[in-house]
C-alpha positions in Angstrom: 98.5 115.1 92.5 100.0 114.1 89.2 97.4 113.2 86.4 97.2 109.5 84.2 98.0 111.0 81.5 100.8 113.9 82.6 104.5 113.3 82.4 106.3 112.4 85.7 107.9 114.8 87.4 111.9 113.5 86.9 114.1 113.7 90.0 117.3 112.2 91.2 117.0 110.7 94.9 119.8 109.2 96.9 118.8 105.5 97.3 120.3 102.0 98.1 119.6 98.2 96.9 121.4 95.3 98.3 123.6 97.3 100.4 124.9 99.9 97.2 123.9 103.2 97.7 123.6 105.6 94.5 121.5 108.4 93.5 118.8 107.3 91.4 117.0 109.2 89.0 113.9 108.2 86.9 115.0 109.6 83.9 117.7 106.5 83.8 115.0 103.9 83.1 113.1 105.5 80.3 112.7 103.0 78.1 110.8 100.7 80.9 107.7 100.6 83.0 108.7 102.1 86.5 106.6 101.7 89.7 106.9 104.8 92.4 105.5 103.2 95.3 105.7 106.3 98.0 105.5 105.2 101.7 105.5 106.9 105.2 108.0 104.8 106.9 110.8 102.1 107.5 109.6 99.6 109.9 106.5 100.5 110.3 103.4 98.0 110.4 101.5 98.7 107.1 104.9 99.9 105.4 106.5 96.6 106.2 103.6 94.7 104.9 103.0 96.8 101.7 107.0 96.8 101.0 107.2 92.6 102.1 104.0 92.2 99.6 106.3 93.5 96.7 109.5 91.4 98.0 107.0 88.3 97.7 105.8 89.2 94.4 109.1 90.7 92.8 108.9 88.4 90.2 105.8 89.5 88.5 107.4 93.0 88.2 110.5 91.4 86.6 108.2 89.5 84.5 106.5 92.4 82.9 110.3 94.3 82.5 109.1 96.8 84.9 111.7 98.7 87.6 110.3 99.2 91.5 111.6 102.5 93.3 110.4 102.6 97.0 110.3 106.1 98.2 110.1 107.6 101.7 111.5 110.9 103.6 113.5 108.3 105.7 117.2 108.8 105.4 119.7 106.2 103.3 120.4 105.0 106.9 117.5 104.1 107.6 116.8 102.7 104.4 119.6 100.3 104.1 118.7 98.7 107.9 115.1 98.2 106.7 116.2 96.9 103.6 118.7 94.5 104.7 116.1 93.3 107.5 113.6 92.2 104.8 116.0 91.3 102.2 114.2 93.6 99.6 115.4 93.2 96.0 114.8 97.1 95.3 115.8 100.2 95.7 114.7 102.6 98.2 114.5 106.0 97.4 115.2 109.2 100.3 113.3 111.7 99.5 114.3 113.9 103.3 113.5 117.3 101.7 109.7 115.8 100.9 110.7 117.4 97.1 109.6 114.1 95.0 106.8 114.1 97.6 105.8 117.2 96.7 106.2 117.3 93.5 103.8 114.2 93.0 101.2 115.7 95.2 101.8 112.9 98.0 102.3 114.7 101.1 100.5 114.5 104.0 100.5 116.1 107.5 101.7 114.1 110.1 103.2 111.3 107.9 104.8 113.5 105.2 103.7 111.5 102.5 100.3 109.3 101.6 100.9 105.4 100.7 100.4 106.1 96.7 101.3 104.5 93.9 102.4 105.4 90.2 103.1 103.4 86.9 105.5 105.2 84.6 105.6 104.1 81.1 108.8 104.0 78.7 108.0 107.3 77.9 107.9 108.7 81.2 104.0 109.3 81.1 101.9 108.1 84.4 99.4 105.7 83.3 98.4 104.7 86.9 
């Protein structure tokens, strides 16, 4: 798993937010705080709760300037139903080849990835 401390692993991930689907990478928001919040799946029980949680709260990460990337091995498909469901006002990330998940020491048999969380500062360090 990636260190406080270590930079982030940069990757570009095909994602969508309010029904626009892009590729995202983190290098784009250097500059700002970024959250990776890593999850197992769409429409799931816990994920729909943790994910609604950070709907309900959005505005505490806009009022701190910081940028929310949800990020699952779920396809864009899937993604933009789930999204559109809860109304979320992020992206969601597809990471299908489990590379990001990988890369951030995240996976998990079974699941393919454990719920985890990372800050990113403006300098693309992980301080949580």
């Amino acid at each position: 798993m990636i260190e406080v401390g270590e930079q982030a692993p940069d990757f570009t991930l095909p994602g969508i937010e309010k029904g626009e689907r892009r590729d995202y990478s983190l290098s784009e928001f250097r500059g700002r705080n970024v959250v990776l919040a890593f999850y197992p799946g769409d429409n799931t029980p816990g994920c729909t709760r943790q994910l609604c949680s950070y709907r309900d709260d959005f505005s505490d990460f806009e009022r701190v300037g910081a940028v929310l990337l949800g990020i699952s091995p779920q396809d864009v498909d899937s993604h933009e139903k789930f999204a559109a469901k809860r109304d979320f006002p992020f992206p969601l990330l597809a990471d299908t080849d489990k590379v990001v998940i990988a890369a951030y020491g995240v996976g998990a048999p079974i699941l393919h990835v454990r719920r985890s969380v990372f800050v990113v500062d403006g300098a693309g360090v992980v301080r949580y």
